[in-house]
Backbone as CSV, one residue per row, in Angstrom:
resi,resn,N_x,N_y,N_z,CA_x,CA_y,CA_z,C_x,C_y,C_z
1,UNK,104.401,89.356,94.382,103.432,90.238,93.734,102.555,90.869,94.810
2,UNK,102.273,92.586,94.833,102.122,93.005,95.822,100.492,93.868,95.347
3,UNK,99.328,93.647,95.673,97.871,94.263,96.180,97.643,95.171,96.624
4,UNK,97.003,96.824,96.349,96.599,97.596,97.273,95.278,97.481,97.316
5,UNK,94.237,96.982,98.536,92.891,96.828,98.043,92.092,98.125,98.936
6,UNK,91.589,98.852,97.908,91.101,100.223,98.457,89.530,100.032,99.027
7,UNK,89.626,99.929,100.280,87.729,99.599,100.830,87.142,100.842,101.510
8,UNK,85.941,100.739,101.232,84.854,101.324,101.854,84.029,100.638,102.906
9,UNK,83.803,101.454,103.533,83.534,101.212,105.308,81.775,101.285,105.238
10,UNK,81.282,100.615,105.393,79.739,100.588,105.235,79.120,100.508,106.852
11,UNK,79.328,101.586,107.226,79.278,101.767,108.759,77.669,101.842,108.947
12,UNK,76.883,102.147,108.039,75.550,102.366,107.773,75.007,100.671,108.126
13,UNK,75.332,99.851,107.743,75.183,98.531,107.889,75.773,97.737,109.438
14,UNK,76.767,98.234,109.696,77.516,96.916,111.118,78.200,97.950,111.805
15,UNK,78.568,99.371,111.529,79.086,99.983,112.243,80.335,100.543,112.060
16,UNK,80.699,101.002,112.710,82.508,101.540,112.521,83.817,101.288,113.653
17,UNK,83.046,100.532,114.287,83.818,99.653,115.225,84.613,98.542,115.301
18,UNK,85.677,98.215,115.112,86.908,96.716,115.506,87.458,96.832,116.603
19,UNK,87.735,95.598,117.187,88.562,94.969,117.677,90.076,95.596,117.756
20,UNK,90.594,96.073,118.601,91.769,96.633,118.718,92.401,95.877,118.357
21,UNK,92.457,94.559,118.774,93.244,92.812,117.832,92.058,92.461,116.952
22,UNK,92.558,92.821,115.778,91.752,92.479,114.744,92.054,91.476,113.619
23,UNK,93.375,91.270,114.164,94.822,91.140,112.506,94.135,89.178,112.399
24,UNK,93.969,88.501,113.589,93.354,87.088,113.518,92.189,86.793,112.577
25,UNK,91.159,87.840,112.781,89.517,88.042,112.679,90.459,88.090,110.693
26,UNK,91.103,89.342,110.292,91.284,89.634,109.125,91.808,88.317,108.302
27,UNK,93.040,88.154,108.646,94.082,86.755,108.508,92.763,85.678,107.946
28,UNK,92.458,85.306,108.707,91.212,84.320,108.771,89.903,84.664,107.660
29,UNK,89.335,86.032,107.367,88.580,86.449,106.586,89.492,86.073,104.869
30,UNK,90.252,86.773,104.685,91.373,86.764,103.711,91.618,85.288,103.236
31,UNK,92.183,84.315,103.951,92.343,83.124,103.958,91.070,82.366,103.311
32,UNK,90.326,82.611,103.997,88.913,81.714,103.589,88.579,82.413,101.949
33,UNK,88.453,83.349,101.947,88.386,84.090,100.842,88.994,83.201,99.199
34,UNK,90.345,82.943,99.764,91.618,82.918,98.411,91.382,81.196,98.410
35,UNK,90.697,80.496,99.650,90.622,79.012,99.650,89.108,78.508,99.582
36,UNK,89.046,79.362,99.270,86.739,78.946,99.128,86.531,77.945,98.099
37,UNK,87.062,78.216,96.597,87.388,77.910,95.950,88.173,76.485,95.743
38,UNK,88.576,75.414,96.426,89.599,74.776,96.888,90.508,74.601,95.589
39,UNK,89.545,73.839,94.370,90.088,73.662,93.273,90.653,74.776,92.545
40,UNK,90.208,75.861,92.671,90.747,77.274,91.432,91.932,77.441,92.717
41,UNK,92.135,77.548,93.902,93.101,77.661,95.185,94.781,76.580,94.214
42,UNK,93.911,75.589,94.692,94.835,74.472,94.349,95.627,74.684,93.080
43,UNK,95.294,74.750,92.041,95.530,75.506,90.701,96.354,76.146,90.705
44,UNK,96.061,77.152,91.328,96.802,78.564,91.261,98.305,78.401,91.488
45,UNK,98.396,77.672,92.723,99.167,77.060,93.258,100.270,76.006,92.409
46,UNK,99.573,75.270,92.071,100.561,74.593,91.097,100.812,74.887,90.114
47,UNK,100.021,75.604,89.072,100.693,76.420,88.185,102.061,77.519,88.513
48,UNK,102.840,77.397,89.680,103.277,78.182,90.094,104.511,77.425,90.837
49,UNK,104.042,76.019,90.690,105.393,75.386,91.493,105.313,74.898,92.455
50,UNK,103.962,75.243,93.595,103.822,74.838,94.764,102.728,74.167,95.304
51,UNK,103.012,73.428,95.941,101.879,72.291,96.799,100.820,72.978,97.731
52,UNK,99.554,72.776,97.930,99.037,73.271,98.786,99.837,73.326,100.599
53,UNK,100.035,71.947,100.821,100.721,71.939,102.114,101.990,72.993,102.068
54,UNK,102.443,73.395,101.210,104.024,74.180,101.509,103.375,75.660,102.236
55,UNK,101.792,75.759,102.103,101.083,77.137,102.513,100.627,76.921,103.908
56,UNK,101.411,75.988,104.996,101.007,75.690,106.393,102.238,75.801,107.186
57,UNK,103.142,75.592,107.047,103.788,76.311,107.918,104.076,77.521,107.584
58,UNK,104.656,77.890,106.821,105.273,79.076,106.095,103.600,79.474,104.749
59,UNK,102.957,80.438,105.449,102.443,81.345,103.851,103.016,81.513,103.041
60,UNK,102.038,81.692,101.464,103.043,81.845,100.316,102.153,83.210,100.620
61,UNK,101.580,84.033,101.576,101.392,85.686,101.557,101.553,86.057,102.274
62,UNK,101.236,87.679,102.560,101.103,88.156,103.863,100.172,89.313,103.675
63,UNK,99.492,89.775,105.011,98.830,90.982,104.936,99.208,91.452,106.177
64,UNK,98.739,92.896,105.485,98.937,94.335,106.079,97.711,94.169,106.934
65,UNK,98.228,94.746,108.120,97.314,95.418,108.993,96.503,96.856,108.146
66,UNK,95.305,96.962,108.966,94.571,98.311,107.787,95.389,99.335,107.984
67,UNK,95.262,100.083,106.611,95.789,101.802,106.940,94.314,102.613,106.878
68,UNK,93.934,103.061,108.472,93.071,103.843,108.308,93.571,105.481,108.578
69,UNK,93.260,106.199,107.897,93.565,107.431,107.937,93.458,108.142,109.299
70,UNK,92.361,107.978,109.966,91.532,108.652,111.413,91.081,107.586,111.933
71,UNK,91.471,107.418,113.148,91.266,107.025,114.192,90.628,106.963,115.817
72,UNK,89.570,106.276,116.441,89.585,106.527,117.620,89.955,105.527,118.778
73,UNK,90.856,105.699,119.725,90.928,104.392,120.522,90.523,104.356,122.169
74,UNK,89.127,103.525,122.458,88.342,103.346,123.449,88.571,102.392,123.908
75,UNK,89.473,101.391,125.195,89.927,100.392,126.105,90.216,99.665,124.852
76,UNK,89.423,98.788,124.090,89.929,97.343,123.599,89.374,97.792,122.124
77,UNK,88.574,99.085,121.909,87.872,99.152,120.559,88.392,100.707,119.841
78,UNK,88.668,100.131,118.443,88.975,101.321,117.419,87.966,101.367,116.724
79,UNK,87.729,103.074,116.636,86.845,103.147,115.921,86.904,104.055,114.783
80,UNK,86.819,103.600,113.396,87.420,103.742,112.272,86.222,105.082,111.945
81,UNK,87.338,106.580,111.499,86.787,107.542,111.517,86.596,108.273,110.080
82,UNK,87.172,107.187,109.378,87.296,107.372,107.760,86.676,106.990,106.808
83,UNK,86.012,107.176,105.667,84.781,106.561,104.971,85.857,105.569,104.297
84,UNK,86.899,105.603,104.073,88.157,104.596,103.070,89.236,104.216,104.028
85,UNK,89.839,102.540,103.504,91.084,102.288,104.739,91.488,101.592,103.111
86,UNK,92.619,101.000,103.649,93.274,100.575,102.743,94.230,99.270,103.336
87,UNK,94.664,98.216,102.617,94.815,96.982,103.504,96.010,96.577,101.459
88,UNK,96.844,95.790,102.405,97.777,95.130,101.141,97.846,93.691,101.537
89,UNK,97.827,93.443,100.282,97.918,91.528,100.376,98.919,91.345,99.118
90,UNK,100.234,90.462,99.665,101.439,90.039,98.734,101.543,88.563,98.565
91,UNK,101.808,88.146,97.578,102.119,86.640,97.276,103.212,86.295,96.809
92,UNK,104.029,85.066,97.535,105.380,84.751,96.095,104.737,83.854,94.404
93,UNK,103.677,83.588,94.858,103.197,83.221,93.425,102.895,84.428,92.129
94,UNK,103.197,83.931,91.491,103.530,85.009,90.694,102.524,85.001,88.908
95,UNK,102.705,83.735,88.455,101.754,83.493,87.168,100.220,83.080,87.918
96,UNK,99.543,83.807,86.908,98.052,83.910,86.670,97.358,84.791,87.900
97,UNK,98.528,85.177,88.774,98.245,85.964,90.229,96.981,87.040,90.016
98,UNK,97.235,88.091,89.333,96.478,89.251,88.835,95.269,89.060,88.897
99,UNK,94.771,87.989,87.797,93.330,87.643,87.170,93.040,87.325,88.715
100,UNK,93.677,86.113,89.736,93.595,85.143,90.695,92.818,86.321,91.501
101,UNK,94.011,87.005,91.927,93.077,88.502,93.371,92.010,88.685,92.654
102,UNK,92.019,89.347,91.461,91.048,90.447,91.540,89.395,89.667,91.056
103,UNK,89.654,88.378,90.010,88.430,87.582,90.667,88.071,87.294,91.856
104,UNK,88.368,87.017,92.758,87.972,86.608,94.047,88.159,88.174,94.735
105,UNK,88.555,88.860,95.372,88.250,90.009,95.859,87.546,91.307,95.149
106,UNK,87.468,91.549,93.832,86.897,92.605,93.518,85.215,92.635,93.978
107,UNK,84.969,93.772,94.419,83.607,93.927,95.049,83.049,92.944,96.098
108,UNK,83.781,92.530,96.832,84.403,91.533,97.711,83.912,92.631,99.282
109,UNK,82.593,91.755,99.848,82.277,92.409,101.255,82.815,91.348,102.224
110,UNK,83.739,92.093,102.984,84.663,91.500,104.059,83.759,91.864,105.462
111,UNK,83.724,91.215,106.716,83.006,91.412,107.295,84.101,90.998,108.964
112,UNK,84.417,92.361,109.515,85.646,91.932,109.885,85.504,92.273,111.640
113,UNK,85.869,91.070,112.480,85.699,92.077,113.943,85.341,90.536,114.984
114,UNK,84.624,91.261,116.241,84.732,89.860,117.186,83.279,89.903,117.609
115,UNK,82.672,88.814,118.370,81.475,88.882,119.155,80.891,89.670,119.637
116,UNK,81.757,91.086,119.559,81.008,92.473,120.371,81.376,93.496,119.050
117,UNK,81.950,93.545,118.484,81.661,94.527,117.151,82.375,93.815,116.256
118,UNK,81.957,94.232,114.934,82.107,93.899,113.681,82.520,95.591,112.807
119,UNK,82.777,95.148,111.784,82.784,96.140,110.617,82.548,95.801,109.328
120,UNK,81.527,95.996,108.097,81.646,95.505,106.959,81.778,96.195,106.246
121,UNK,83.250,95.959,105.293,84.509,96.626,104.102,83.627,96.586,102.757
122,UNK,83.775,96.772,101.678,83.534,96.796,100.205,85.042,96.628,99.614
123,UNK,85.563,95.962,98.744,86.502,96.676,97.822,85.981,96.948,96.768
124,UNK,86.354,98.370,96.844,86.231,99.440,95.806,87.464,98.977,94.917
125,UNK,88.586,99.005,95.158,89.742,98.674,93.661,91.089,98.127,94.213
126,UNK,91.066,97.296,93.122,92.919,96.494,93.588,93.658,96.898,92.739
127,UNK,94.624,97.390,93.603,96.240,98.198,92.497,96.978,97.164,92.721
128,UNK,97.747,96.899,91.470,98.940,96.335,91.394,100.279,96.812,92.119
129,UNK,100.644,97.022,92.976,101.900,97.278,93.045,103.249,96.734,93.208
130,UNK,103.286,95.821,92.207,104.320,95.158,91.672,105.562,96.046,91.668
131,UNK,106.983,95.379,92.727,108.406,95.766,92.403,109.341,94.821,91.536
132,UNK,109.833,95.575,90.432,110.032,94.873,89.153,111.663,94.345,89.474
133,UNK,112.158,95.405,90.542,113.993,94.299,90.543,114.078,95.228,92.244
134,UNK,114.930,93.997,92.637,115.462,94.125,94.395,116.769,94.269,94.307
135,UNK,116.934,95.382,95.013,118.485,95.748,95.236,119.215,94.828,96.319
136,UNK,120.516,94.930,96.641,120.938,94.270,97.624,120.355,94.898,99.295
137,UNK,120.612,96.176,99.287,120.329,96.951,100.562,119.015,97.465,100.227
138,UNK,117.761,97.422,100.797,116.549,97.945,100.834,116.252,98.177,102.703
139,UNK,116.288,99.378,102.615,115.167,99.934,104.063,113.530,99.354,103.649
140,UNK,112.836,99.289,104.900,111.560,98.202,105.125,111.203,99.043,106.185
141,UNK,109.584,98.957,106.257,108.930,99.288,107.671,107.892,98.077,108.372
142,UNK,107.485,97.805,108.734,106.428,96.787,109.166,105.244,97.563,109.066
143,UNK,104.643,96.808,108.434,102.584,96.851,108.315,102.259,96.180,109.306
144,UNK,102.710,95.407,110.195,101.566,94.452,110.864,102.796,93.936,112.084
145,UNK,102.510,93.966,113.046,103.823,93.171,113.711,104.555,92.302,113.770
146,UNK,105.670,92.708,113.388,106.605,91.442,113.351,107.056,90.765,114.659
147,UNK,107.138,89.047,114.581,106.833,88.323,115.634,108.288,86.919,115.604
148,UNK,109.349,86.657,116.420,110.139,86.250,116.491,109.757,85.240,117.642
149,UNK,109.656,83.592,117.467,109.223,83.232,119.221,110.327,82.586,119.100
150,UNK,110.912,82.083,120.404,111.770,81.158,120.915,111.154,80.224,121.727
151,UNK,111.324,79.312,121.892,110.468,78.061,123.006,112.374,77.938,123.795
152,UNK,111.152,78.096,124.844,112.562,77.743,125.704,112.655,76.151,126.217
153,UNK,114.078,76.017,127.290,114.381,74.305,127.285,112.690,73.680,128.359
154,UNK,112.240,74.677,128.780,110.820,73.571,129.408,110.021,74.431,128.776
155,UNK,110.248,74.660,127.659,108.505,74.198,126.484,108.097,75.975,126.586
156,UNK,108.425,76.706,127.189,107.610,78.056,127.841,108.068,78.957,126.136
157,UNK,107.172,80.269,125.933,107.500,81.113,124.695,108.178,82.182,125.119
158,UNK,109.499,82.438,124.184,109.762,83.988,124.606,109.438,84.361,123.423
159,UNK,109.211,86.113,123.260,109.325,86.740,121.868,110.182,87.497,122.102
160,UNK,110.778,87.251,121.180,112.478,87.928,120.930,112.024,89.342,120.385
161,UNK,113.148,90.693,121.157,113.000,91.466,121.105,113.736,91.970,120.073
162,UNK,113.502,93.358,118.813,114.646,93.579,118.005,115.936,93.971,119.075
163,UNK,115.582,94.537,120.301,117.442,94.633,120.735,117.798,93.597,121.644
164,UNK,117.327,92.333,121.443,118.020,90.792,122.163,119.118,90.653,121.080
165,UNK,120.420,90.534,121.546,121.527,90.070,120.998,121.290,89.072,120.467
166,UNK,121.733,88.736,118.753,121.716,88.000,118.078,120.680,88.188,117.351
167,UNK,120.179,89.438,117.412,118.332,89.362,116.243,118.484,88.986,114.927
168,UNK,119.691,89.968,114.487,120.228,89.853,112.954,120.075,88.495,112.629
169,UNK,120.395,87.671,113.435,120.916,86.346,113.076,120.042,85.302,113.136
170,UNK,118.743,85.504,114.017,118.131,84.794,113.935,116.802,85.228,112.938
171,UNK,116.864,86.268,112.837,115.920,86.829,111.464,116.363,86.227,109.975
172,UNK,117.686,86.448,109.933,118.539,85.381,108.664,117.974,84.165,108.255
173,UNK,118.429,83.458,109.639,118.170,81.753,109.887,116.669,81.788,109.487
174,UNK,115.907,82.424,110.190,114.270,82.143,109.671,114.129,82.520,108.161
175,UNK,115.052,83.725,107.279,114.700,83.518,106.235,114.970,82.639,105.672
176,UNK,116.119,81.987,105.906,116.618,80.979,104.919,115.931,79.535,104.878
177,UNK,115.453,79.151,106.579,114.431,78.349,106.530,113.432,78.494,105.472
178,UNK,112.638,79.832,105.448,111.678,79.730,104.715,111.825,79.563,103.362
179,UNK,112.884,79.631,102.615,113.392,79.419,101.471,113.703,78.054,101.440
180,UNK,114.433,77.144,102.323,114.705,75.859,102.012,113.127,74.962,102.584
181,UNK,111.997,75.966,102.652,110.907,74.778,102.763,110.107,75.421,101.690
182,UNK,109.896,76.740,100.722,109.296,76.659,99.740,110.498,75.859,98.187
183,UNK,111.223,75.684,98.496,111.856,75.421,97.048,112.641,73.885,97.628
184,UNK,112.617,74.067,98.856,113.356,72.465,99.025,114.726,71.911,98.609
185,UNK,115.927,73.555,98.636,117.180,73.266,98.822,117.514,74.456,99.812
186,UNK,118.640,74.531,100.149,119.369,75.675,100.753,119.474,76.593,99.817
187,UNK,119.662,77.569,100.144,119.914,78.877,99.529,121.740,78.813,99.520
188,UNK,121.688,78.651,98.429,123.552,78.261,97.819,124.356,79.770,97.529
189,UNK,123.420,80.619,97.236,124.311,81.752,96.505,124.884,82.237,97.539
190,UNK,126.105,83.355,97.413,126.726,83.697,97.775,126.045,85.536,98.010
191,UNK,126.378,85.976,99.667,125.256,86.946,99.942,126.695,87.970,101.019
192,UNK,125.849,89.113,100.977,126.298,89.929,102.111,125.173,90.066,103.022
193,UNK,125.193,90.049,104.633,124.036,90.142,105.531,124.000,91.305,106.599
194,UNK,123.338,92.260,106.384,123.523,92.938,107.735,122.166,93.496,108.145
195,UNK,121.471,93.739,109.380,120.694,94.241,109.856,120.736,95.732,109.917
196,UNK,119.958,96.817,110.496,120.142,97.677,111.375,118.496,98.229,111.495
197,UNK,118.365,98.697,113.006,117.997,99.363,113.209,117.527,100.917,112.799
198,UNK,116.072,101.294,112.313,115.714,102.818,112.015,115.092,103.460,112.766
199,UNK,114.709,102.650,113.711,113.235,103.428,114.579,113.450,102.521,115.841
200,UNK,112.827,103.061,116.940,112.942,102.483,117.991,111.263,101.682,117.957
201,UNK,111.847,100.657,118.337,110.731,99.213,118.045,109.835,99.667,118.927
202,UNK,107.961,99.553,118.615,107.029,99.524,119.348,106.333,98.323,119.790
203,UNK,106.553,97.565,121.353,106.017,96.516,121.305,104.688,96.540,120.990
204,UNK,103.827,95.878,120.835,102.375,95.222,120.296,101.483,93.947,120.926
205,UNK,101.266,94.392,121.978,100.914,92.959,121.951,99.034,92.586,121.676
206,UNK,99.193,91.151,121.210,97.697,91.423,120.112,96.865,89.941,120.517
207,UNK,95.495,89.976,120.842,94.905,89.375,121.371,94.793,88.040,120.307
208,UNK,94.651,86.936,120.252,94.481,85.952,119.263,92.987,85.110,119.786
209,UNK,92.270,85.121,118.993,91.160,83.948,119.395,89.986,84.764,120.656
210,UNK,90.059,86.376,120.743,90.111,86.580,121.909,87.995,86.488,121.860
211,UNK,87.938,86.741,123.434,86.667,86.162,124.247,86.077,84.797,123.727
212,UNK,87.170,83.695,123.870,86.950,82.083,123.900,88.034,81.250,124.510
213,UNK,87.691,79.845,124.822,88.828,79.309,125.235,90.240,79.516,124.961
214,UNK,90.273,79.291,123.399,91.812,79.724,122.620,92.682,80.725,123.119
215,UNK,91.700,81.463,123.197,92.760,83.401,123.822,93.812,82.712,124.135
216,UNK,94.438,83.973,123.542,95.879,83.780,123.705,96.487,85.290,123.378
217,UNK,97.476,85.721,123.717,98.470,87.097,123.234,99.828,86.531,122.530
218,UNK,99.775,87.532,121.673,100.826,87.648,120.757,102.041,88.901,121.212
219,UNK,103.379,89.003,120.837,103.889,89.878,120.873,104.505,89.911,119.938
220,UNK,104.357,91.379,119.346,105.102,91.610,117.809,105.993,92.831,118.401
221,UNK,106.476,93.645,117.083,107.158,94.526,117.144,106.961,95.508,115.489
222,UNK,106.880,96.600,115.927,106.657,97.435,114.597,107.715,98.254,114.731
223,UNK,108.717,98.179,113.430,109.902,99.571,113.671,110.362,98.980,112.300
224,UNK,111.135,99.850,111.748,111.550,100.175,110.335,112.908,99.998,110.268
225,UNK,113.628,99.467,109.363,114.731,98.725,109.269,115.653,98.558,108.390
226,UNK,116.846,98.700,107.847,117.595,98.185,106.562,118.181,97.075,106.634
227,UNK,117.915,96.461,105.483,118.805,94.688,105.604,119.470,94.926,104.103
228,UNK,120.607,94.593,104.355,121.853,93.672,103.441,121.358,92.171,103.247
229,UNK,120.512,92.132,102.069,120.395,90.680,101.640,120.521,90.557,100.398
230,UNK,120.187,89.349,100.296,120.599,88.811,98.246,119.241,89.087,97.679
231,UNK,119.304,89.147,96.795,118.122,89.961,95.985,116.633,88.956,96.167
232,UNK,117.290,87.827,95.987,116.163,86.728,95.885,115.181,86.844,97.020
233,UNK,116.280,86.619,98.092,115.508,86.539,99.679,115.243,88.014,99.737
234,UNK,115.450,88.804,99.480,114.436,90.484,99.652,112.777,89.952,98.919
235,UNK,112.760,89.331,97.679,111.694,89.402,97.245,110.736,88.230,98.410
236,UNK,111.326,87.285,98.339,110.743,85.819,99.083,110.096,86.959,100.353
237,UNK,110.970,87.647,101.446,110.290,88.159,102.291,109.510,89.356,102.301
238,UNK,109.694,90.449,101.153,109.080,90.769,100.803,107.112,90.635,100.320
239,UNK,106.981,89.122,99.540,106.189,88.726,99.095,105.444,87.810,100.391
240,UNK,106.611,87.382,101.453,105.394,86.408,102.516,105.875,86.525,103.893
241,UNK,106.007,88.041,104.027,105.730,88.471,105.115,107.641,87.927,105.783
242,UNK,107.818,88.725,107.141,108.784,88.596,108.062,108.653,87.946,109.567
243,UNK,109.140,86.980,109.655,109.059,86.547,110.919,107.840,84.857,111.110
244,UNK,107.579,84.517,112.528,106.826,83.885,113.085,105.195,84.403,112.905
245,UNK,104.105,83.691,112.486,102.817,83.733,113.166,102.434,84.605,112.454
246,UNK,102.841,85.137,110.463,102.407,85.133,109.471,101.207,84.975,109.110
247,UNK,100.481,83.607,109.047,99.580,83.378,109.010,98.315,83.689,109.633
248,UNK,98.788,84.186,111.156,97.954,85.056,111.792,97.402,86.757,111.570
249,UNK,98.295,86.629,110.705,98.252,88.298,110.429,99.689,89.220,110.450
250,UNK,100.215,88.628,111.320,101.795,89.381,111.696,102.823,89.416,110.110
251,UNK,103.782,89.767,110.304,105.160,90.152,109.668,105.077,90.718,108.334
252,UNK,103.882,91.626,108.123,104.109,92.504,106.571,105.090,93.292,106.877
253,UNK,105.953,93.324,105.643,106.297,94.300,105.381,106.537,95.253,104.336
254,UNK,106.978,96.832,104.299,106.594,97.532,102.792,108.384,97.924,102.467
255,UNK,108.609,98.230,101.715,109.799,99.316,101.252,109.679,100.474,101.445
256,UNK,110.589,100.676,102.067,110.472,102.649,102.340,111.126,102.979,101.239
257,UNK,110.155,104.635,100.344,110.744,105.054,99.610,111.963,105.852,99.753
């Protein structure tokens, strides 16, 4: 089940300034948000089939990086040139979802950014944009960077590139993981699989935790894509994001019309 939450930029108040890596600061705002609550959280959740813990390795969401219309970009800071941005949040939970967002986010001041600028959002309105049936072949673009790591044999990270041989395959394997740890069998049905390439991939790389000990960089990838999958797993990734480090903000993705 898929969120458009339409905000207003109250630049009059904190400014119009973020964090060029912002997607942690957001991830983290969002999160606290949907878990403030622990008990109505918890709820939600099991009315739905799932345990709180199944939402730690693998999210049951994902979010979009913002869509701001106008833009300015100064060394490490964007500065948002639009009175409206727009941001999507998807879930595989599916009953009582609706009421769930739009109590907790409607008129909902988000307050988003790092130790040297901030920005504070309003939502103005949450659209439903619910897709009612998944075809086998759907083209996709990325909202937010998608993030593939490998640990190599002495412990070190690579991030796998979309043109490292074998991507198809290890994008698969991670979906199907994520399916045999929200439902807790293999994915049995019988599927056709193919990748491809639409756009030539833009690396990303995105500050995590940044000006504190933690810092750390991320590397994603943003480029647009068609996959041959089974209907089920279109929605599953659809609804909680693509790839590694999800939870941070990374692997939305939308349907291209």
């Amino acid at each position: 089940m898929r969120f458009k939450l339409i905000l207003t930029v109250n630049s009059e108040h904190s400014g119009n300034v973020l964090p060029v890596s912002y997607q942690y600061e957001l991830s983290s705002c969002i999160h606290r948000i949907l878990t403030d609550n622990k008990e109505l959280y918890e709820q939600w959740l099991r009315m739905n089939g799932f345990l709180p813990e199944m939402s730690v390795k693998y999210r049951l969401l994902s979010i979009s990086n913002f869509y701001i219309p106008k833009i300015k970009v100064e060394t490490d800071r964007l500065f948002i040139l639009s009175k409206r941005v727009q941001l999507w949040i998807s879930c595989l939970p599916e009953r009582g979802t609706e009421d769930f967002i739009k109590a907790l986010f409607a008129g909902k001041i988000l307050l988003i950014g790092d130790r040297h600028t901030q920005v504070e959002l309003q939502v103005d309105d949450i659209i439903k944009t619910d897709m009612d049936s998944y075809p086998e072949t759907l083209s996709y673009l990325s909202l937010s960077p998608i993030v593939f790591v490998h640990v190599r044999p002495n412990r070190s990270i690579e991030y796998v590139s979309p043109y490292t041989p074998g991507y198809g395959e290890v994008l698969l394997n991670h979906i199907l993981e994520k399916y045999r740890h929200f439902y807790g069998k293999d994915f049995s049905d019988n599927m056709n699989f193919n990748f491809e390439l639409l756009s030539e991939p833009k690396r990303k790389g995105i500050f995590i935790k940044r000006f504190t000990k933690e810092e750390s960089k991320i590397i994603g990838y943003m480029y647009k894509f068609k996959l041959t999958l089974h209907p089920v797993l279109h929605q599953l990734i659809h609804n909680t994001g693509l790839g590694d480090k999800v939870n941070l903000g990374f692997g939305c993705i939308e349907i291209l019309e």
